[in-house]
N, C-alpha and C positions, 0 to 999 in steps of 0.2 A: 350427279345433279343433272337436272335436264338441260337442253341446250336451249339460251336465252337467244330472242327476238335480235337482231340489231337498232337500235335507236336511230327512230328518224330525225334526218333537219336539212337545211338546204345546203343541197352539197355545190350548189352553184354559186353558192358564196361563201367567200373569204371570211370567216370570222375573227374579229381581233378584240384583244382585252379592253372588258371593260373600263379597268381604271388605266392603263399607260395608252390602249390604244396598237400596244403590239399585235406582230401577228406570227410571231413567234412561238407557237403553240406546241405542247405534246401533250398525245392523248393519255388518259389516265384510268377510264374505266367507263364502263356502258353496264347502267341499270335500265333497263327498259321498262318502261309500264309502271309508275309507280303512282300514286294519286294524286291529283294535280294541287288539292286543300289538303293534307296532313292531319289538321288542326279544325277541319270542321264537324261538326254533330250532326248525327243523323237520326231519324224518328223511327227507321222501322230498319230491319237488314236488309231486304230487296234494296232501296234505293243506297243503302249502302255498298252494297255489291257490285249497282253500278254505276258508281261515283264516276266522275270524267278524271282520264288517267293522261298521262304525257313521260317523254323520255328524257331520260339521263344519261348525258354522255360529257362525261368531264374532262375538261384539259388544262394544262398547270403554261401560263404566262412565264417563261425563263426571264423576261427582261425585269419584273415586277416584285414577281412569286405571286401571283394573284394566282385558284383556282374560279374556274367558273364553269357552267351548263350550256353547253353550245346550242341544244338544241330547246334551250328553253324560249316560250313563250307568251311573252307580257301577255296578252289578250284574253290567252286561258285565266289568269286571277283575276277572281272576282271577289271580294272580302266583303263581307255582311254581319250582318249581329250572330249566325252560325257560325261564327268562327270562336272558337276557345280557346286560348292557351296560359291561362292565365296557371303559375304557378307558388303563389300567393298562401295557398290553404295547406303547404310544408312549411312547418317549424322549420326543419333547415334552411329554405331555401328564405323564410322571410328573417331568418336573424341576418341571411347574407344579404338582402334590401331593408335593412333597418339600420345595418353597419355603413352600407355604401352611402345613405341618405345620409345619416350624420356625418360622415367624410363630407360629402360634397358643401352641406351647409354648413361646416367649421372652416373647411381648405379656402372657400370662396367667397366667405361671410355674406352667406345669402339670408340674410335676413331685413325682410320689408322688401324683399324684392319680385320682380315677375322672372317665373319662369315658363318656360313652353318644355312641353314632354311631345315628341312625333312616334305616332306610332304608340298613343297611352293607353290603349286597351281598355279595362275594366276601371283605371284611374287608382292602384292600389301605390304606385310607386309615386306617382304626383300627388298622394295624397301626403305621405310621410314627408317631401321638401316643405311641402307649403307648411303642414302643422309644426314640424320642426322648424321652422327660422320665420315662421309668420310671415309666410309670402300670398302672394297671389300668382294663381297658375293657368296656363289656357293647356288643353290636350288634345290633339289631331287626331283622328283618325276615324278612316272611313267604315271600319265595321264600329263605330258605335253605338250602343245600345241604349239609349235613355231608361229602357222599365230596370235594364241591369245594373247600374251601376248607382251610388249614392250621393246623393246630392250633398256639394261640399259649400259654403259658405265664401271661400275664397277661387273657387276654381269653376270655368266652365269651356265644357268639351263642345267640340267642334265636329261635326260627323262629315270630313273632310279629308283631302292629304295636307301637312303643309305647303306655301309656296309664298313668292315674296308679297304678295297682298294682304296676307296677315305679319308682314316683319314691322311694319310702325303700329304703338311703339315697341321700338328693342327689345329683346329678352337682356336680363342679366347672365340666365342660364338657360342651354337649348339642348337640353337631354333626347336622347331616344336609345333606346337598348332591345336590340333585335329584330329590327325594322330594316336598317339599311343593307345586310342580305338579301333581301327582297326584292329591293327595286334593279330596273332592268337600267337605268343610268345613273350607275350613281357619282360620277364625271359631273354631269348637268346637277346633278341636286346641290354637291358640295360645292361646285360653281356660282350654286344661285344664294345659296347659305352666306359665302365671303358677300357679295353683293348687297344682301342684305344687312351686313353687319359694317358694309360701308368704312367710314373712316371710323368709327368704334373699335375700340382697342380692350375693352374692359368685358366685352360678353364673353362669356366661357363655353364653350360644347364639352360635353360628356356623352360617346359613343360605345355601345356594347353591342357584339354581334360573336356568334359562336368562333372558336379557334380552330383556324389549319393547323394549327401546329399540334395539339392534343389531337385531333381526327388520323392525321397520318401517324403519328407515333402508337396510338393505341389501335392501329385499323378501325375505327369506331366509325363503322360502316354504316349502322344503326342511325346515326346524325346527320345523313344521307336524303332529304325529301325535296320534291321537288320544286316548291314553293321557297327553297334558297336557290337563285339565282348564282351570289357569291359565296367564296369564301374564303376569308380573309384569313392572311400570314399577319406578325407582326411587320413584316416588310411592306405589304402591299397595302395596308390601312394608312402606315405613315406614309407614305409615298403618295397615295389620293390623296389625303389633307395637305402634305406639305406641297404637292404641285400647286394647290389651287387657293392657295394665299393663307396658309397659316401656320401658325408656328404649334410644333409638338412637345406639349407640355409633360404628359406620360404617358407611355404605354403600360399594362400590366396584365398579366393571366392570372385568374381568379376563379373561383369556385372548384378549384383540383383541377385547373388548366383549362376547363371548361369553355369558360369563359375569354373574351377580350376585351379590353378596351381601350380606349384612345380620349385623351384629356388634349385641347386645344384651344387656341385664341389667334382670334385675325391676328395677320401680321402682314410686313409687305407685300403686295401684288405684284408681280413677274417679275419677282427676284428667286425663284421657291424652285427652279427648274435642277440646278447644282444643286440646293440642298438637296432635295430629293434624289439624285442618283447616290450623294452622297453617303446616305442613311440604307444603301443597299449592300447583303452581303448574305446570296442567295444558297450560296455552299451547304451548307447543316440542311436545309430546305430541299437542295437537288436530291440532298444522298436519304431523304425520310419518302420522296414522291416514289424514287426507284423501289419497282413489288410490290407500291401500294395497292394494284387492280387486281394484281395476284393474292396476294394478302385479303383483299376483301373477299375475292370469287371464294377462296377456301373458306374462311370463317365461313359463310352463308351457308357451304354445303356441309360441315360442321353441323349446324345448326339442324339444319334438315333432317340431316341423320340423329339428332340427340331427342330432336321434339319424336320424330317417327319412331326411336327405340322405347321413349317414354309412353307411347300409347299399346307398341307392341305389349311391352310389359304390364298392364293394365296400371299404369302410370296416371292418375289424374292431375293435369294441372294448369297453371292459369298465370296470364302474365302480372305481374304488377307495374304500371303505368301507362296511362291510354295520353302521354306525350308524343309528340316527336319520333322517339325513341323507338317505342315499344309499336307505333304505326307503320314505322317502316320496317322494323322487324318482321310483324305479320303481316304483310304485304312481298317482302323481299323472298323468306323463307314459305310462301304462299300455305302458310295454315289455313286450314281448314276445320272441323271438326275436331278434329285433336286436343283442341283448344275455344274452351265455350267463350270464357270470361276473361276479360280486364278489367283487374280491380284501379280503382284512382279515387282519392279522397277529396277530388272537387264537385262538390254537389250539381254543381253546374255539367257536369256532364253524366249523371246517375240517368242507367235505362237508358241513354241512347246507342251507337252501335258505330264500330269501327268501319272509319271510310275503307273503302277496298275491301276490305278483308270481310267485316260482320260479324265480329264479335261482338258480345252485349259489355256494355261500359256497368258496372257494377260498386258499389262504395265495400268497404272491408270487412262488413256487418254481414254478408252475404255470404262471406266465408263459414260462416258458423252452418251454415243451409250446406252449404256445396262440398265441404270437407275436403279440400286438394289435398295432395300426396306432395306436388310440387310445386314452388313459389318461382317464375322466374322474373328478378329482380332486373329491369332494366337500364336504371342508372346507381352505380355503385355507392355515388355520393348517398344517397336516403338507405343506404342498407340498414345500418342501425334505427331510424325510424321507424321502419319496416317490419323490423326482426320485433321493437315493441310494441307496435301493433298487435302483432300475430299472437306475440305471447301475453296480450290481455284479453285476446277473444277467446284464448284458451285454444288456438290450432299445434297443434305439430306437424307441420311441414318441411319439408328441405329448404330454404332457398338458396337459387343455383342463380348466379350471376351471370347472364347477357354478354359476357368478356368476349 
């Protein structure tokens, strides 16, 4: 594998954890270069190719278990209606947001009530609370798109971040799921959240943000971009909420670990410093971070060598999913021609072209034209969706899972 760049950042300051504030750090791995949006669309490949890039250089918080990106840079994100990520238009993935909606409006008896979703994207998840429990819903966020999204009778978006001059009146419920990776304080935000919710005892938060614990245990290197900031343990998600006034109603890994999240309600204010050390027990966590940069640098060149064998051999093939995943895959493993297309079954991203990298973003209809040899699958959870796909367009292909 070739030898990687070093990741820059300022080495003339001390960095310390985002959420405890430590500065207790060990390094854990340096991706250099990887594209500063992930999750955006592009019109043509040139300007895909050269999207603005930034570095990765990760280090795991001992006092916390928080990882985070030392050399990352709020100023680079810039979020706009180019951004995509919705992943909504998977059967799997929407029976598992039609599941958690009814949870939330049965556990909470949110019905007739207002909810706020941060960070609501396309509006597909606040749309399912509000129709399920007959609420009314407001949804933040700054890449919104008015021509994209549909106008709901109960709900109106906000092309904003949240902050406490949209908190009167109260939410009942203040959802956001996969947002709070992002932000570069999220100290301050959960700060302003209790604030907001004041002597209210009755508003509920419901937070989901991707798992350290499945990333280190599967080396799931590929989950890797640089637009997450954090990345939360079960340790360190409750320890941010529980310092800053609230009590932990559940934690839970969901989607095949995938997943995290965190269920909470104001509770006393600067009493939460004890709980919080108390709810740590960072052991299982030390012994998954040890090897994990060694773990990843191998997979990648793995990889390298499987895609480069696969063209040697007049191997055609093509990733399936232009998420997260499969962006940092082709960016990390620096495909190139090897690899024309990624397939994805969101229309919304049909014909445009992989940040970084420049592949053509393509729907599964395309396969019938292109004829692959090889499928590579990049999240295992949709394997079976996939595998029916393929076999009603009539392809035969291998697919080889991403692992």
């Amino acid at each position: 594998m070739e030898k990687q760049e070093q990741p820059q950042y300022k080495a003339d300051i001390v960095p310390s954890c985002p959420v405890c504030t430590s500065t207790g750090l060990q390094h854990i791995l340096d991706l250099p270069q990887l594209p500063v949006l992930a999750n955006v669309l592009w019109e043509n490949q040139e300007d895909a190719l050269a999207a603005p890039r930034g570095d990765v250089s990760l280090v795991f918080c001992d006092n916390c278990g928080h990882v985070f990106n030392r050399a990352f840079d709020p100023q680079a994100m810039e979020y706009d209606a180019q951004y995509e990520n919705s992943l909504h238009f998977s059967p799997r993935f929407q029976q598992y947001a039609d599941q958690l909606a009814h949870y939330l409006v049965d556990q909470y008896h949110l019905r007739g009530k207002k909810i706020v979703e941060i960070g609501s994207g396309k509006g597909d998840f606040l749309r399912m609370l509000c129709d399920y429990g007959q609420n009314d819903g407001v949804g933040f966020d700054p890449s919104h798109d008015p021509a994209a999204v549909k106008t709901h009778p109960s709900i109106t978006f906000v092309r904003d971040a949240y902050s406490e001059q949209y908190s009167d009146p109260p939410a009942d419920l203040i959802c956001s799921r996969h947002t709070l990776e992002h932000l570069p304080n999220p100290a301050e935000f959960v700060q302003m959240l209790r604030r907001a919710a004041g002597s209210r005892k009755d508003t509920v938060l419901y937070f989901e943000v991707p798992n350290l614990r499945y990333i280190l245990r599967d080396t799931a290197v590929w989950d890797i971009i640089y637009e997450h900031y954090s990345y939360y343990s079960p340790q360190s998600l409750a320890y941010l909420f529980t310092l800053h006034g609230f009590d932990v109603l559940k934690l839970n890994e969901d989607f095949d670990g995938q997943f995290l999240s965190i269920e909470a309600a104001p509770g006393m204010l600067g009493a939460s410093t004890q709980a919080a050390r108390d709810r740590l027990s960072l052991h299982d966590l030390t012994k998954q971070i040890t090897g994990f940069g060694q773990r990843s640098r191998e997979k990648i060149s793995r990889w390298q060598n499987q895609v480069e064998a696969l063209r040697a051999n007049g191997n055609r093939a093509v990733v399936w999913g232009a998420g997260s995943k499969g962006i940092s895959f082709l960016n990390l493993i620096k495909v190139g021609e090897e690899i024309q297309y990624v397939v994805d079954i969101n229309p919304r991203k049909r014909n445009k072209y992989v940040t970084g990298a420049g592949q053509q973003i393509v729907p599964p209809e395309h396969l019938k034209t292109h004829r692959p040899d090889t499928i590579i699958v990049m999240n295992p959870i949709y394997q079976d969706e996939i595998q029916a796909t393929v076999e009603a367009l009539g392809i035969k292909a291998n697919l080889l899972l991403a692992l």
